[in-house]
C-alpha positions as CSV (number, residue, x, y, z in Angstrom):
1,X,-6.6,8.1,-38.8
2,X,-8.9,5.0,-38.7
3,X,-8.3,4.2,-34.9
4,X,-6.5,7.6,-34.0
5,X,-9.8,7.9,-31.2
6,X,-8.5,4.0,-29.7
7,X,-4.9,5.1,-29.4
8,X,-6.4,8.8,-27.7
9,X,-8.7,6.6,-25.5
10,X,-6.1,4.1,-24.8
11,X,-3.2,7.4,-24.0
12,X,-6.0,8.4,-21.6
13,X,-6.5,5.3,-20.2
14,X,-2.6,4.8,-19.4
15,X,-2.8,8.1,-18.1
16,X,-5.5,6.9,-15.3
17,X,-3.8,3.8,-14.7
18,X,-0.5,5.1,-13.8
19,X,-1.9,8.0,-11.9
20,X,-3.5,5.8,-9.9
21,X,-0.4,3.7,-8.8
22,X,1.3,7.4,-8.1
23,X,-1.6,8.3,-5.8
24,X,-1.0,5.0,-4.1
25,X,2.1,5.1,-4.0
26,X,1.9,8.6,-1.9
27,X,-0.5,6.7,0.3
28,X,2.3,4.5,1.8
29,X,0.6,2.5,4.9
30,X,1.4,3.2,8.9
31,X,1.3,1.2,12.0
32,X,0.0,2.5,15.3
33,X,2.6,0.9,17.7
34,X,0.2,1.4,20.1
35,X,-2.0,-1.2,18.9
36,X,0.5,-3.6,17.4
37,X,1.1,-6.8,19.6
38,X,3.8,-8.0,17.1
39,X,1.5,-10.9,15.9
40,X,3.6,-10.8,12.0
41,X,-0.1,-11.4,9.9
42,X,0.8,-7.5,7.9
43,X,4.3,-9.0,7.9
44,X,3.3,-12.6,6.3
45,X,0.6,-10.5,3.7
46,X,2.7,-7.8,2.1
47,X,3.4,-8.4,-1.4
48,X,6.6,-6.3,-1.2
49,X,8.6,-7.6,1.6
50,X,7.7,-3.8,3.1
51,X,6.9,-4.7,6.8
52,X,9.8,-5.7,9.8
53,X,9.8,-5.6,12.7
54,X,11.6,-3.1,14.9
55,X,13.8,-3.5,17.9
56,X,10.7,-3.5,20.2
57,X,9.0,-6.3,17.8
58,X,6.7,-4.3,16.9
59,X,5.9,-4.0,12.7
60,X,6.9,-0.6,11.0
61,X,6.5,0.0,7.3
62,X,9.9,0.7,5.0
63,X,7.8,4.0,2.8
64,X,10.3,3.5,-0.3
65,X,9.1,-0.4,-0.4
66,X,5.4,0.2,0.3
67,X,3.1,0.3,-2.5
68,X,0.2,1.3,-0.2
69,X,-2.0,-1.7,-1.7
70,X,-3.6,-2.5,1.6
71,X,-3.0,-6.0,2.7
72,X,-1.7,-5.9,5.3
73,X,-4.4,-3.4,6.8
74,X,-6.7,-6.3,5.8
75,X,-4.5,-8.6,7.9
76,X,-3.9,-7.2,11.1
77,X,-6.3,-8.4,13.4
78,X,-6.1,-5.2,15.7
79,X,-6.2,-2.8,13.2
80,X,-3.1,-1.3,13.9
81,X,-2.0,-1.2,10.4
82,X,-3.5,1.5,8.3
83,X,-3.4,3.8,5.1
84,X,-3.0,7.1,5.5
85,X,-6.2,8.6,4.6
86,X,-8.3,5.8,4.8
87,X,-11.2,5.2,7.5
């Protein structure tokens, strides 16, 4: 019973942590084809291989692969990449 509050704190902890990844994980990313020229910089950043191109070479985002971590919305010069939710 000597560290029974660590092992509560550190449940509680894990808890927070993997709730966090499952809210990000609902918060896949998006691209406005609109503002996509194609340039690949989202493609070249994405940590999961999550970004292609489609047959109009534009980028669009495979949702089952995306982990919604945001690189690629950092990357994209024209901000056409973004996070749903997100400003």
């Amino acid at each position: 019973m000597k560290y029974a509050r660590f092992y509560a704190g550190l449940a509680v902890l894990c808890l927070l942590v993997g709730s966090a990844y499952a809210v990000a994980k609902l918060v896949p990313a998006a691209v406005d084809e609109k503002m996509c020229n194609g340039c690949g910089k989202c493609l070249d950043r994405c940590p999961e291989g999550a970004i292609s191109f489609n047959d109009k070479g534009l980028a669009e985002v495979d949702q089952d692969k995306c982990t919604g971590c945001g690189k690629c919305t950092k990357a994209c010069p024209f901000e056409a990449v973004t996070i749903s939710g997100s400003s």
